[in-house]
N, C-alpha and C positions, 0 to 999 in steps of 0.2 A: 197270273202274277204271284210271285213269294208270297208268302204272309208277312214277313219282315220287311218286305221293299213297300208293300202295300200297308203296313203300318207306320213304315216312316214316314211315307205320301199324305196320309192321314193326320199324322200329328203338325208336318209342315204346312198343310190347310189351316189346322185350329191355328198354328201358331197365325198364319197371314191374317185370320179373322178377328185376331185380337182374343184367341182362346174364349172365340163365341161357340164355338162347334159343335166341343166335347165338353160334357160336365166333369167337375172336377173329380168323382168318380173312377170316370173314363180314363183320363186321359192318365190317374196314380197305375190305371189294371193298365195302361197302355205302354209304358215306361218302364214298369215293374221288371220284366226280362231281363232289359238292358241294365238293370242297376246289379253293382256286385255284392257278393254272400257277405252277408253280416258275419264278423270274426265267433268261434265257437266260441262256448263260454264251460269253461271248467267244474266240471261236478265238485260237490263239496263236500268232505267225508267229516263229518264229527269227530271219527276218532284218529284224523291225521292230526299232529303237531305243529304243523305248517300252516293248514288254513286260515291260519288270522294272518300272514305275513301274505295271503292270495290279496288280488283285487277282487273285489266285493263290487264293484260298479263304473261307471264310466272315468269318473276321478282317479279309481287306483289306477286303471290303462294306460291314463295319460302320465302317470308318476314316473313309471318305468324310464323311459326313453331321458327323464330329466337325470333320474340317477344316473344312468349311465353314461351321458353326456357328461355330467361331474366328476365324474371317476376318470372318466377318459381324457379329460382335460387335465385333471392328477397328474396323470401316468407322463402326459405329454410333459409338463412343466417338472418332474420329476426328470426325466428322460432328458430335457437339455438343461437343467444346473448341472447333472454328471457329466457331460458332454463339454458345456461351458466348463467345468473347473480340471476335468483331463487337460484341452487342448489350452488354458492360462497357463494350468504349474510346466506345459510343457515349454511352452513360447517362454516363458520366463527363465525356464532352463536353457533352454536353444540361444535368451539371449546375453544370460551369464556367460555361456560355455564360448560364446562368439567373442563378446567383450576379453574376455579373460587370453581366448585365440590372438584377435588382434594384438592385444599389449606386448604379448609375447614376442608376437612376430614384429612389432613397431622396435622392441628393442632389439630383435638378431640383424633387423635387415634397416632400421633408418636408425643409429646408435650416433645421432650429433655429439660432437664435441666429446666423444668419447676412444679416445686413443688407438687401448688396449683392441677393439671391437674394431674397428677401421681397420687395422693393421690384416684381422681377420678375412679382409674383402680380399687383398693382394698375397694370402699364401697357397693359394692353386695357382698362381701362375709361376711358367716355367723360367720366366727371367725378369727380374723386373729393369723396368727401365731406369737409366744413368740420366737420362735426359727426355724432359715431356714437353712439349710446345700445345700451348692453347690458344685457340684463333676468338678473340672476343670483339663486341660493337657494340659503340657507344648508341644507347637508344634514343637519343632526343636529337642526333641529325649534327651532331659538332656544337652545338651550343651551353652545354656548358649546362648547368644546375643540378636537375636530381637525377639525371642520367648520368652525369660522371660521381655522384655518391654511387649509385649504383654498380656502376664501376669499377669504382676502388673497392666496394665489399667484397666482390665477385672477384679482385683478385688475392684481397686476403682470404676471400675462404679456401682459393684453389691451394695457394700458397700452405695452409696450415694444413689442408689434408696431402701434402707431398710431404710434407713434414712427420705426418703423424706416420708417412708407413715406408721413411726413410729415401724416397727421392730429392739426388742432392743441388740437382739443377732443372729450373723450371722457367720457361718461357713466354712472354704474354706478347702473343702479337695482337695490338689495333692499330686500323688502318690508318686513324689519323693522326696519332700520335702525340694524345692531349696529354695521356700519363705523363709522359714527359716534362710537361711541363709543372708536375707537380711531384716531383719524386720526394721530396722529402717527406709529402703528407701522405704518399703513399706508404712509403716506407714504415711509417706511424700507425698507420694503419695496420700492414701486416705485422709489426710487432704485438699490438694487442691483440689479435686474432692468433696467434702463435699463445700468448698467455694465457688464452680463455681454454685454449686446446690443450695446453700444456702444461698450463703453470710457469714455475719457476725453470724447470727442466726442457724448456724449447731452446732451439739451436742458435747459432749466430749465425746472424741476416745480410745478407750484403745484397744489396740493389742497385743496378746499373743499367744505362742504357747505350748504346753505341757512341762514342764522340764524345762521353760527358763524365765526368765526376762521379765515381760511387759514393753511396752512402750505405756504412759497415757498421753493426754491431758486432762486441764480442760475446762468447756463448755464455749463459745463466749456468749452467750444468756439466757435468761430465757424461751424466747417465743419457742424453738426450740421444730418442731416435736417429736425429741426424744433426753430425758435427757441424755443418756448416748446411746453410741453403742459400744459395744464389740466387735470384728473381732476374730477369734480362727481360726488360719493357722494347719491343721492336714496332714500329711501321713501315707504312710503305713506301718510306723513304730510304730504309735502311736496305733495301734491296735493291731498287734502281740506282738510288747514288751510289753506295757502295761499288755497285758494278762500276760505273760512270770511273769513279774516284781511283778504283784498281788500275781501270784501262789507261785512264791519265795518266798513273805514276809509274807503270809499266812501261808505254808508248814513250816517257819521259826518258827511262832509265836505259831502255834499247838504243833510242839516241842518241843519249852521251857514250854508250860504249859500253856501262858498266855490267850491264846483262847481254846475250846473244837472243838471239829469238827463239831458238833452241832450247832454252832454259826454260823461256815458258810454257806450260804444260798444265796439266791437269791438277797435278799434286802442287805444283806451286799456287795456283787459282785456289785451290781446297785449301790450301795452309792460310794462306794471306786473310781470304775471309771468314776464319776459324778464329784466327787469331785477331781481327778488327771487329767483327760484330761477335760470332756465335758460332761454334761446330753443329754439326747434323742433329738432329732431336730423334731419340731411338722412336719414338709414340708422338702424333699428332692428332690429338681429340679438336673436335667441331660439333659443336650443335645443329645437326639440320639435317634433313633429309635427303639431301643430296649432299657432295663434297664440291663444296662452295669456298675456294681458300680468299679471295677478296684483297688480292694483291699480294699474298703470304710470298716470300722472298721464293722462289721455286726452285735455286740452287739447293736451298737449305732440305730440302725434302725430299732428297734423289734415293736414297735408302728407307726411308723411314715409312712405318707402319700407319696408316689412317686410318682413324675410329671418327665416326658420325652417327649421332643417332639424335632424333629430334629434344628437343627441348621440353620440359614438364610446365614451367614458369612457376619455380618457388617450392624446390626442392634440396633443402639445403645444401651442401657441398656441391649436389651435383649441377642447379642452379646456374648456369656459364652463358647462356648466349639463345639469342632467339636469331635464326637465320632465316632468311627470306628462300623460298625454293626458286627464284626465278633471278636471281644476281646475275650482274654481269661477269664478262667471263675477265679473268685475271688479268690478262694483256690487255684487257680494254679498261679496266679500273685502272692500271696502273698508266694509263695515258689520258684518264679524266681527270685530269689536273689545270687547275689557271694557268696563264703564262705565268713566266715569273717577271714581276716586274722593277723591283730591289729599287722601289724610289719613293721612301716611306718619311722623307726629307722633305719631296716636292709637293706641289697641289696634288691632288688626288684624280687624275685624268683614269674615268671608269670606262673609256672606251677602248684603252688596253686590255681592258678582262675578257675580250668578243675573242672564242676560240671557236672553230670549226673542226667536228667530227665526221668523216666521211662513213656511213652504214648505210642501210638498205630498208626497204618499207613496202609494206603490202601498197598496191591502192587499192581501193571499193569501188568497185564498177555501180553496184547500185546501194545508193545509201541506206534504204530500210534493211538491207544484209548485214551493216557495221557491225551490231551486236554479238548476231551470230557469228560471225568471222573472229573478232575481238576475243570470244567465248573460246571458239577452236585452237586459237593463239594461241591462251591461258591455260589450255591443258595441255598442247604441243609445247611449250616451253622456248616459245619462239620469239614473244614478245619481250622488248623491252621493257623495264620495270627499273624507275631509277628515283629516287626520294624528289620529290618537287618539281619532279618532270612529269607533262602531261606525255603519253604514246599515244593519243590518238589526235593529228597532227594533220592544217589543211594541206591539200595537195598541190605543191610548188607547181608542175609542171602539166596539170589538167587545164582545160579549156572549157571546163565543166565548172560554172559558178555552186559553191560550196564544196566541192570535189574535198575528200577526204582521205587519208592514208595511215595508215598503225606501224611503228615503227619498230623493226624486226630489231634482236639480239645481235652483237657485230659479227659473232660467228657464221651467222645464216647472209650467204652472201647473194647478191639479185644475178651475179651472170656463172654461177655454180651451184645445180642444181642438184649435186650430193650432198650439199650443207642442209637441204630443206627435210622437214618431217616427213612422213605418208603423207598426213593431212594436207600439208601445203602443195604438196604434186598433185594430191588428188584436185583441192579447190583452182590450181593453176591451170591441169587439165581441164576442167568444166568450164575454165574462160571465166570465172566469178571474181577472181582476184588478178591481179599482177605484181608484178615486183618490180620497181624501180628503185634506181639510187638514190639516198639521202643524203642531204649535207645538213648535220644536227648542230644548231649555232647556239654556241650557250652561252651566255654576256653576263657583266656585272650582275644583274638581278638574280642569278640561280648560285652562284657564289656563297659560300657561308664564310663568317667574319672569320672566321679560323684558315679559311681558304684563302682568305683575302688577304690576312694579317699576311703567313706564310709567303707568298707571292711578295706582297711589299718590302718587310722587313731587313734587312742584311742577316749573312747566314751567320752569324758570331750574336744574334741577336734572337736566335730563333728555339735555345733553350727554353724559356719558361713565357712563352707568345701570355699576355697579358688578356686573361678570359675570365675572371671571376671579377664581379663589380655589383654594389649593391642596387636596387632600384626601388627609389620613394618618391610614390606617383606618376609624374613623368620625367623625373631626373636620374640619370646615372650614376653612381657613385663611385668614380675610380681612386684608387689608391697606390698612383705606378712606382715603378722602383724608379729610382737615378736614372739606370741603363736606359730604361723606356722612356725618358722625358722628353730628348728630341722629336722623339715621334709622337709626342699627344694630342695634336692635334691630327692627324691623319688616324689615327686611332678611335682618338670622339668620333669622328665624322662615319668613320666605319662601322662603328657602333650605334650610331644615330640610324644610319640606312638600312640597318640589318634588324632593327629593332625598332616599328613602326612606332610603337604606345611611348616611345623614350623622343622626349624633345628639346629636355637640355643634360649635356652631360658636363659635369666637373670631377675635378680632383683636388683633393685636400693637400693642402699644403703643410699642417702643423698637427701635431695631434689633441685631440678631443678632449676640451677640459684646460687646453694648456695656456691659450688668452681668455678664457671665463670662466665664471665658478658654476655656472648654466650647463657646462657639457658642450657650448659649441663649437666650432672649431671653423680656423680660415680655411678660402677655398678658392679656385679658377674657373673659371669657364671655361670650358676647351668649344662645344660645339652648343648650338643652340641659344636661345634668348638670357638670359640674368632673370630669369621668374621663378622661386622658388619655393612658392604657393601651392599647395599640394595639396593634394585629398590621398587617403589611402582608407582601404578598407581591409578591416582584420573582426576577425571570429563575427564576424555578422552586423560591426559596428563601423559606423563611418567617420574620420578623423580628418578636419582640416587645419594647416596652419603652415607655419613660413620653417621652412625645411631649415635657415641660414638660422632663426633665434629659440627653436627647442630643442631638445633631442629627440630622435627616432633613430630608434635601430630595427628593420625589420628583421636580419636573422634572430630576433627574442621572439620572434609570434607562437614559436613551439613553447617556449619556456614560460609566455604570460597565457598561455592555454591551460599550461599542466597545474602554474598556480589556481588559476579561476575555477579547475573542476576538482580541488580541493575546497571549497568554500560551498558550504548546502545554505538552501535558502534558509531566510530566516535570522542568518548570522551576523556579527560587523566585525569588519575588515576597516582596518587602520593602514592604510597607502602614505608612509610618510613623504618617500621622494615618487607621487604618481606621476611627472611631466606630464600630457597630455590626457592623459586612462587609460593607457592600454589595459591595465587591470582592474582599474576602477569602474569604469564603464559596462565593461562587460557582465561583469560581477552584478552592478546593478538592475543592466535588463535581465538576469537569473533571479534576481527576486533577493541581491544582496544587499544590506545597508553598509555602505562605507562611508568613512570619513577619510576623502584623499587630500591631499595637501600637499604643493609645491614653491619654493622660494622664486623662480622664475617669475614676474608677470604676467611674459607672453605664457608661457607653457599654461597658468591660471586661467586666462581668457581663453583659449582654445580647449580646457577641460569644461569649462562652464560651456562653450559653445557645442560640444561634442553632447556631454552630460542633454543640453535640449534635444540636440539635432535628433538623435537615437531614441528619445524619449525612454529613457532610464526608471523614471517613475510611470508604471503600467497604468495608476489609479488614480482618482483627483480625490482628495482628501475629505470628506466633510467634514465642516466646524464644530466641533465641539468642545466651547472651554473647562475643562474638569479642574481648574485650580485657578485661585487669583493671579490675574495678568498683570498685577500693579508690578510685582516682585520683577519683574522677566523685560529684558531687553525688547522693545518693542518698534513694529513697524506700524504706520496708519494709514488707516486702507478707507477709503473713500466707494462706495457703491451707490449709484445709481438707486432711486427710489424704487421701480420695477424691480423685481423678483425673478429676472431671466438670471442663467448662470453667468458667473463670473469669475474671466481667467487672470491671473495672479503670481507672477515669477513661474508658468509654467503648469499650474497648478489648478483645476475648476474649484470652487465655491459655488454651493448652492444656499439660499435662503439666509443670507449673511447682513444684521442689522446697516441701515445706512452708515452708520461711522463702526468700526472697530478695528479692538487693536490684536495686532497679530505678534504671535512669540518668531520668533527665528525658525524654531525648529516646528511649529506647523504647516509653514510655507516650505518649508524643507523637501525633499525628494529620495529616492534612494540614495542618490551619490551627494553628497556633500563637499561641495570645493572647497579648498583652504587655501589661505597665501602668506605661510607662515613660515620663519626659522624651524628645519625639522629637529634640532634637539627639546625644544619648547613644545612642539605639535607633540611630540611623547603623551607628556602628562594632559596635555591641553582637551587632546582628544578624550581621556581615559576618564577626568573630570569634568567634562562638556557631558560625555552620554551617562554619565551619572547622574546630574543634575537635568535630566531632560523633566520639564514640567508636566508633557503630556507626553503617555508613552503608549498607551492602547489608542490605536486609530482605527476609524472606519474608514475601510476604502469601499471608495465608490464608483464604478464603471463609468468611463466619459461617454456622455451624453452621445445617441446614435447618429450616424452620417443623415446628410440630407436627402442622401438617398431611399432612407427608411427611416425616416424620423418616427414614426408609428412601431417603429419593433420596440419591444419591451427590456426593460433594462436589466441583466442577471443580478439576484441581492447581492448586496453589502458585503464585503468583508472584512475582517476584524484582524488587524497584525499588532500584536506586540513587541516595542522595540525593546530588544534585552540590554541591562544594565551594565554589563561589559562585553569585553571586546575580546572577539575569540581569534582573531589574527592579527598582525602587523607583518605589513610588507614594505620592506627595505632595499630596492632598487638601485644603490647608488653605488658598484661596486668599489671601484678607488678609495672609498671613505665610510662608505655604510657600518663598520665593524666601529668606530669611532663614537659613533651613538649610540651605543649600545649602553655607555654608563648612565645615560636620559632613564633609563628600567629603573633607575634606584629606587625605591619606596611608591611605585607605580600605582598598588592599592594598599598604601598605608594607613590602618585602619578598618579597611576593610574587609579581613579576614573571614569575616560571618559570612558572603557573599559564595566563596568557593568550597572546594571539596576541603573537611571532609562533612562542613558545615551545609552543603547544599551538592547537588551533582554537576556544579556548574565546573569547567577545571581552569585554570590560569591560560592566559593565552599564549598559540604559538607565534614564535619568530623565525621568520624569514628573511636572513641578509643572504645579500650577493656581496660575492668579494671573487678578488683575483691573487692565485698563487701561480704556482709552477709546473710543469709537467711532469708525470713519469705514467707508467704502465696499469700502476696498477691503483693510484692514485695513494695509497695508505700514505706518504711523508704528508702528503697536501694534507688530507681529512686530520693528521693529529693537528699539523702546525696552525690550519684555520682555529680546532677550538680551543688551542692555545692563546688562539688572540682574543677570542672570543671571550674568555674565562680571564682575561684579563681586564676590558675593560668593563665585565659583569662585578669582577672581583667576587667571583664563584666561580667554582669548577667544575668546566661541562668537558667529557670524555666521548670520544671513540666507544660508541658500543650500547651507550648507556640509553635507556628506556626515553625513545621518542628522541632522539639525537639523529641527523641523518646530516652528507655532505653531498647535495647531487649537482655530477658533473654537466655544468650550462651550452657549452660553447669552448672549442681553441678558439683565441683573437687573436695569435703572434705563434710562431715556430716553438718559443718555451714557455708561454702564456697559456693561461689556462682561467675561466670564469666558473666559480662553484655557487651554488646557494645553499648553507646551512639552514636546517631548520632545527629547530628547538623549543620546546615547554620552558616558558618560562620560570626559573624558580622561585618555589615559594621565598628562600632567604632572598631572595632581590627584591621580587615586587612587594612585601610585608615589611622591610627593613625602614628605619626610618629616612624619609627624602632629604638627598643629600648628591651632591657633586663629587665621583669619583675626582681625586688626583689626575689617574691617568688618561681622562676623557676630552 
């Protein structure tokens, strides 16, 4: 045996014996071999230089390895700050040079509302066009609200950029023909958009539609791109009737004798509806990925160039139209029409509206295949696809309980089997699907009111189809002309079925204001109950009261928005005419203190009831009297001996003596109702929050739900109500500028309160008022603070620090609603109180 194999043998004995074996001797001489060489160790010269910097012993050996470990850690953390501060200055450069790239290119290639630069886009081309036709669709299905604003911006902007690079005729087809009904607000429209593009130097406008009345301006300029621009608003009317209306007067005129048949021809057909609707468009743009025209007249486009390319959604000028890739095909749009039923006179019999469409439809032999089938439709482009139409449709003629079928495009026909995709020949081969005939029955319910109206109506009545109407709660608000008053009731009622959440609709009879000094105004019933009890909710607030005895205007929700996110918490806001709160309320649950105030009663009672509903006040007050109560109008509050909280006009009280007496304004809330004359409420207010007896309060968290009664309450907080009033809102347009001599001597006396005695500054005012229309507003904004500055008896200016007039709202064709705001000036509210003359 080895020595080495027979020494290990040996020491694994000792070990098994519990190292009884070998004496410890042994078993060091036994190991000894196996152990490795002790590291040398360095002679040591006396007369080297170095030897004190040697290890001397087992401590210096171990030094070594730490130093260099130190140093190498160094090196490393050295090694990436240079690394770290190269790849910073560079990425910081990379995203200078990017930023600086972008801007650059934002202004060559997206140059909004900039002329000269536009113009730039259209001189590589080698002709530009005489005539552009644009195919646009109304996004929200024919009903009317922010899709036809969207609408009309999208055809001023197309409008200004034909403008800006001298196209002198421009065409808007939609299918159904709403513009129409609105040409003059259209026209309004693309006026200003022309000014924002233009200036002074944009063209004269003239806007027409087939059959109707233009409406022309004359040009601002001589310098202007283009002397004149045309706008022609077309639908799908204007191509089938038209045809329709030629054939008639033609077939008419052959008759009598006065033409031969011979005469008619090609170029007479071309001249007639050149000269009744519109001549040929050189360029026809479409948004979409396919060329989808959606009823587009198709005589009209027998030469003309087609551009299509998809849609970006909100891209300014270019911005035109989001198109569906799967529309139906032109001949079938234009035969998806109601009957016409022209008896907008009689009851409303809806079982006229039942039309039948004859087309074609897969069937599903096996139902868990639907999807997949459904799926290969969708990309074969075969499927029907129509707004509120379902395409997956049970199977009329199966024998098969729930048998199902998808309802093929009208082009794709079941007994022509060149109309089908691959796809479909191939799933028709495999015996997976079939093709049968459809008859697609589409009745009153699939109808939109614009469809309906159109079908009912008489054709001398079908200029401006009556589709904008207000809605507060579940009431409708029509306002129809003369023309349409025969028909308002078949109108309400249309509108009732077309619009589930609406259950009474009326129309006003006199205007707003003019039998009450409240704002309200007489009214009809046309369809639905006499209840005009409403709830409405606006900016996260809920409002109830009787539609018939306050005012509500909902199109203000934009404008009592834009006020309220002027006001930072903390502040007060003076609400002289608040009817309800629409600004007060809101204001409140933001953490604002108002003092609102209406002369109405009901409008009072439904602020008060609003003011709880919403809970306006976040916090319940705790008691504490910091000044004698004797002075101070007072209420008596009776408590319960027990020590549990107690609720108070709205308000908890905790730890509150059995009897005491309470001020007004510690029961008080954020919003403060008033029911006062608003020339009075001026000062009333301005002298109320001055004289508040307690004005630091602690608030205190209401008490936890019962659901957790054991969670712990967040601390107190401490609000102080400031000594004046940093706004007033003036709501009353018709009259509002009339109170305004109420300012006179508003803090007379108390001049030490504002700048430049304290950094508090004098508050703003906000009236509404109504003046006039123009373009660009300048006559309005002087002749507002012209009136303004009269009944200030100070003069506020156009221009002047913290003066602004912003445009609210059109209410009328030359109406117009602004809200001026303004600082109040020091010579008004310092002068002594006193009644303007002219107030």
């Amino acid at each position: 045996m080895p020595v080495a194999k027979r020494e290990t043998e040996l020491y694994r004995r000792d070990a098994k014996l519990n190292h009884n074996l070998l004496t410890p001797e042994e078993r060091e001489k036994l190991i000894e071999p196996f152990l490795p060489d002790p590291p040398p160790r360095s002679s040591k010269s006396k007369s080297n230089g170095l030897v004190r910097n040697l290890p001397d012993g087992p401590e210096d050996s171990y030094s070594i390895p730490l130093i260099r470990g130190f140093l190498k850690n160094q090196l490393h953390a050295l090694v990436f700050a240079i690394v770290h501060t190269f790849f910073s200055v560079y990425i910081r450069l990379r995203q200078a040079y990017h930023g600086m790239k972008d801007r650059i290119f934002a202004i060559l290639y997206y140059h909004h509302r900039t002329p000269e630069l536009i113009q730039k886009d259209v001189k590589g081309l080698e002709r530009l066009p005489e005539h552009v036709s644009v195919i646009l669709r109304l996004e929200d299905g024919g009903r009317g609200g922010s899709g036809l604003e969207a609408l009309v911006d999208e055809v001023a902007e197309i409008s200004a950029w034909c403008a800006c690079i001298g196209i002198p005729t421009l065409s808007i087809y939609e299918r159904t023909g709403i513009l129409k009904a609105y040409l003059p607000a259209t026209h309004t429209a693309i006026q200003r958009k022309l000014s924002s593009y233009l200036g002074p130097q944009h063209p004269a406008l003239s806007l027409r539609a087939p059959h109707m009345a233009p409406v022309d301006t004359s040009p601002t300029s001589e310098n202007a791109p283009t002397k004149k621009l045309s706008v022609i608003l077309l639908s799908v009317e204007d191509g089938r009737d038209s045809l329709v209306d030629l054939t008639k007067t033609l077939t008419d005129m052959t008759q009598r004798g006065k033409i031969s048949t011979k005469d008619v021809n090609a170029e007479l057909i071309n001249a007639e509806i050149s000269e009744s609707v519109m001549a040929e468009p050189d360029l026809l743009v479409l948004f979409s990925p396919t060329v989808e025209l959606s009823g587009y007249p198709p005589w009209q486009i027998r030469l003309t160039e087609i551009f299509h390319v998809q849609d970006n959604q909100g891209v300014g000028y270019q911005d035109v139209n989001d198109k569906t890739t799967n529309s139906p095909s032109t001949e079938f749009m234009a035969l998806l029409r109601p009957p016409i039923v022209r008896s907008a006179t009689a009851a409303l019999d809806r079982a006229l509206f039942t039309k039948t469409f004859p087309i074609s439809a897969v069937r599903v032999k096996n139902l868990r295949d639907i999807s997949k089938i459904k799926t290969g439709l969708e990309q074969s482009r075969e499927i029907l696809k129509l707004e509120r139409l379902l395409n997956v449709r049970p199977d009329p003629s199966s024998t098969i309980k729930g048998a199902k079928c998808l309802l093929l495009r009208p082009e794709v026909k079941s007994g022509d089997p060149s109309t089908w995709s691959p796809w479909l020949k191939e799933a028709v081969k495999d015996e997976s699907v079939g093709i049968v005939d459809y008859d697609l029955k589409l009745d009153y319910e699939y109808w939109t009111y614009l469809d309906v109206m159109t079908s009912l109506l008489p054709e001398d009545a079908l200029g401006e189809v009556p589709v904008g109407f207000a809605i507060v709660g579940h009431v409708a608000h029509l306002n129809l002309r003369d023309e349409y008053l025969p028909y308002k009731n078949i109108i309400a009622e249309v509108l009732m079925d077309k619009n589930p959440g609406i259950r009474t609709v009326i129309n006003k009879i006199d205007d707003v204001g003019s039998q009450s000094e409240f704002r309200t105004f007489a009214y009809e019933v046309l369809a639905g109950p006499d209840d005009m009890q409403v709830e409405i909710s606006e900016s996260n607030c809920l409002f109830r009261f009787n539609y018939s005895k306050v005012y509500w205007n909902s199109r203000l929700q934009t404008e009592h928005k834009r006020l309220v996110d002027l006001f930072q918490k903390g502040e007060v806001v003076c609400d002289v005419m608040a009817g309800v709160g629409p600004f007060a309320v809101p204001a409140g649950k933001k953490g604002v203190f108002v003092w609102a105030n209406d002369l109405n009663p009901e409008s009072y009672e439904c602020m008060k009831d609003a003011i709880t509903r919403n809970k306006a006040c976040l916090f319940s007050i705790q008691f504490r009297p910091l000044v004698s109560l004797s002075k101070c109008p007072i209420l008596e509050l009776t408590k319960p001996p027990h020590l549990k909280p107690l609720l108070f006009d709205g308000i908890l009280f905790d730890s509150i003596p059995t009897t005491t007496k309470l001020t007004h304004h510690q029961v008080s809330t954020y919003v403060q109702p008033f029911n006062r004359d608003g020339h009075d409420f001026i000062h009333f207010a301005a002298d109320d929050l001055l004289s508040l007896p307690i004005r630091t309060r602690t608030l205190q968290s209401k008490p936890p739900s019962r659901s957790a009664p054991n969670k712990p309450l967040p601390p107190p907080k401490t609000v102080t109500i400031p000594q004046t009033i940093n706004h007033f809102v003036m709501n009353l347009p018709a009259i509002a500028i009339d109170f305004l001599g109420s300012f006179n001597g508003l803090y007379h006396t108390h001049e030490s309160l504002f700048t430049p005695h304290t950094s508090v500054k004098l508050p703003m005012v906000h009236v509404h008022c109504f003046s006039t229309k123009s373009e660009d507003n300048v006559k309005e904004t002087k002749e507002i603070c012209e009136r303004i500055s009269e009944k200030l008896g100070w003069t506020i200016k156009p221009g002047d620090e913290e003066v602004s007039v912003y445009e609210v709202r059109d209410v009328a064709p030359k109406k117009r609603m602004f809200c001026a705001s303004f600082r109040l000036p020091a010579e008004v509210a310092f002068r002594e109180r006193r009644v303007l003359e002219n107030v």
